[in-house]
N, C-alpha and C positions, 0 to 999 in steps of 0.2 A: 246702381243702375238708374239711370236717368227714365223719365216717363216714358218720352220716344221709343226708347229702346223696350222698354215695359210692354207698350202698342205692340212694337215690330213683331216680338217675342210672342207674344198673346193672341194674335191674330193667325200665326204661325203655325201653333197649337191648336187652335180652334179649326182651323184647315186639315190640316193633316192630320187628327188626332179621329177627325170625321170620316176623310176617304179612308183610314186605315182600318175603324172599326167597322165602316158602311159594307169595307170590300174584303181586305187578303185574313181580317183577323175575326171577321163578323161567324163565319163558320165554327172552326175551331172554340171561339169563347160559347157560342149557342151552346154545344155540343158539351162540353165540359161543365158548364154554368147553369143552361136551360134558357129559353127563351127570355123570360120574366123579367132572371137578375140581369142576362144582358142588357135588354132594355132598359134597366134602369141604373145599370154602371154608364151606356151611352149616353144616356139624357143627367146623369149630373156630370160626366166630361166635359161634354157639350156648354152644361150652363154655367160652371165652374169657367171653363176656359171663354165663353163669351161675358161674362159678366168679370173678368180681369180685363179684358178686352175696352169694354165699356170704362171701367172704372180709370183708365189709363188715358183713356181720351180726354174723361172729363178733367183729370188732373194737372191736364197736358195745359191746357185755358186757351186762352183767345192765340190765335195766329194770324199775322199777312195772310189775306190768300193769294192763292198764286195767281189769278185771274178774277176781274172783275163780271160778277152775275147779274146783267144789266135787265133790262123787261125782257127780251128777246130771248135771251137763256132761262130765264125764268118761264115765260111761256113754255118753251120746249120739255121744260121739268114737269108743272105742275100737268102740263100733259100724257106725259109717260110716269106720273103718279097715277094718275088717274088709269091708264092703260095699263098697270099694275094692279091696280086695289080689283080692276074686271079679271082677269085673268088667274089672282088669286079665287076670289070669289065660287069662281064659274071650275077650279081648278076642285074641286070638291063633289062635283056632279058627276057619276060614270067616267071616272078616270081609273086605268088602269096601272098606272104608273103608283097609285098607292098602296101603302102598307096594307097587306092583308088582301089586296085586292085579286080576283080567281084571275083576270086576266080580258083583254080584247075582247067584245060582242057588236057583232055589226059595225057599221062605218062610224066616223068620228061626227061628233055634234059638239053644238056649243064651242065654247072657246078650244076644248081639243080641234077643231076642225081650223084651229089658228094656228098652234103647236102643241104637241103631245106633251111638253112641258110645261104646262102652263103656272104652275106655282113656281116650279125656278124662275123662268120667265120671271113672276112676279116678283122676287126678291130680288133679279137681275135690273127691272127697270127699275124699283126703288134704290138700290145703290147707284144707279146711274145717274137718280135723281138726284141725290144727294148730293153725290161727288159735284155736278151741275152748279146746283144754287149756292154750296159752301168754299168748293174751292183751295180748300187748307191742305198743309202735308198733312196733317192726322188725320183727314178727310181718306185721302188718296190711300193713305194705308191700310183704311177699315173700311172704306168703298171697293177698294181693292180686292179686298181678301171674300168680301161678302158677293162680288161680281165670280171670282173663280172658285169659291166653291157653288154655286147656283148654277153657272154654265158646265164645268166640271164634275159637279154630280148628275146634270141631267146626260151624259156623254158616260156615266158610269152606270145610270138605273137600264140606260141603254143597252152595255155589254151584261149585265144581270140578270135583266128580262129576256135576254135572244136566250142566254144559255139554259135559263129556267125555263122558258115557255116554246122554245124552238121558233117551229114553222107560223105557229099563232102569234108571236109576237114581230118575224120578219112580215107576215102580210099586214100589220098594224100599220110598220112604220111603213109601208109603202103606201100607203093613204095618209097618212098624217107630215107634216113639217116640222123641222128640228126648229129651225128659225121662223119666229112669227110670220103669216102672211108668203110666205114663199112659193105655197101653191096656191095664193091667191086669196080673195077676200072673203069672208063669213062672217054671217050673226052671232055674236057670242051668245045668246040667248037671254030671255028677259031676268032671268035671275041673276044670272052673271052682272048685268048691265045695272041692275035695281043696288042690288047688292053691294058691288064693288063701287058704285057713288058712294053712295052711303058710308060703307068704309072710308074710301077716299075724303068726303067730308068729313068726317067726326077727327077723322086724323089729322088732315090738315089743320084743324081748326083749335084742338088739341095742344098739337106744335105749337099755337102761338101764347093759348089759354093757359098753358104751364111755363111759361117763359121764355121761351124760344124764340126766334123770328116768324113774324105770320110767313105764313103759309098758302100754297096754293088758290085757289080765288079769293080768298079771305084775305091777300097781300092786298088787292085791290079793292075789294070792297069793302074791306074792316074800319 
């Protein structure tokens, strides 16, 4: 099996190995297993099939890319990093969409008042960053897979939450947006905002400090 195919395969896995236990098999194994081991056959699936993922890319080495990532596209990136790293951030404050969480209290604030997904969101505008500044087929396969399961799980925490929380969860989403911005603009709030720099810097800056291509404003001002 060639690398490619190693990617293809691993990413595949890591997909679907997610929405399977997230949704039709996450009952059944609770129920039989217990919470606990579930959790913890999920999270080494997970990092087993993402960390074959990884190790496939990196083996795969340098590629053409398929389009040139000029300042222009680069701006566009290091921006919707940045507009990731707040969203993840801010995605930790009164959100109900998390593990454990009892469910919707009063109207949305902070970055929920952007989309009620806001951690997918964030993994969605980082693969898109990605995909952006690199370019490659091994890019496109693992930008890929990382973009449909983040907009694909938040369209499935979606049908989970309506059927666990009924009527408290349809009146959520009729305040809140699937898609960032759709109903309009808001403060993500100062920790979100503090926060998600911060993030955003340490990472970008990371990226280049461990050998990678710099990164986000640090392409420019490094």
């Amino acid at each position: 099996m060639t690398p490619q195919m190693g990617l293809f395969f691993s990413v595949i896995a890591f997909v679907a190995t997610h929405f399977l236990l997230s949704h039709p098999l996450r009952e059944p194994l609770v129920r039989s297993l217990g919470a606990g081991a579930f959790r913890g056959i999920y999270s080494l699936v997970a990092l087993v099939t993402f960390g074959c993922a990884i190790y496939f890319y990196r083996v795969i080495g340098r590629e053409p890319p398929l389009w040139a990532a000029g300042d222009a596209l680069w701006i566009i990136a290091t921006l919707l990093m940045w507009f990731g790293s707040i969203l993840f951030v801010g995605s930790f404050v009164r959100n109900p969409a998390l593990v454990g969480a009892r469910g919707p209290s009063g109207g949305p604030t902070g970055v929920l008042a952007i989309t009620r997904h806001p951690m997918m969101w964030g993994f969605a505008s980082w693969a898109i960053t990605h995909l952006i500044a690199v370019g490659t087929p091994k890019a496109l396969v693992f930008d890929s897979a990382i973009l449909i399961l983040a907009l694909g799980g938040s369209l499935g925490q979606d049908r989970k939450k309506s059927m666990l929380m009924g009527e408290a969860w349809h009146e959520w989403t009729a305040q809140t947006a699937f898609v960032p911005f759709t109903r309009g603009a808001a403060n993500p709030g100062a920790l979100a905002l503090i926060g998600g720099t911060l993030l955003f810097l340490v990472a970008t800056w990371l990226h280049g400090a461990l050998g990678g291509m710099p990164a986000g404003f640090w392409r420019w001002i490094g």
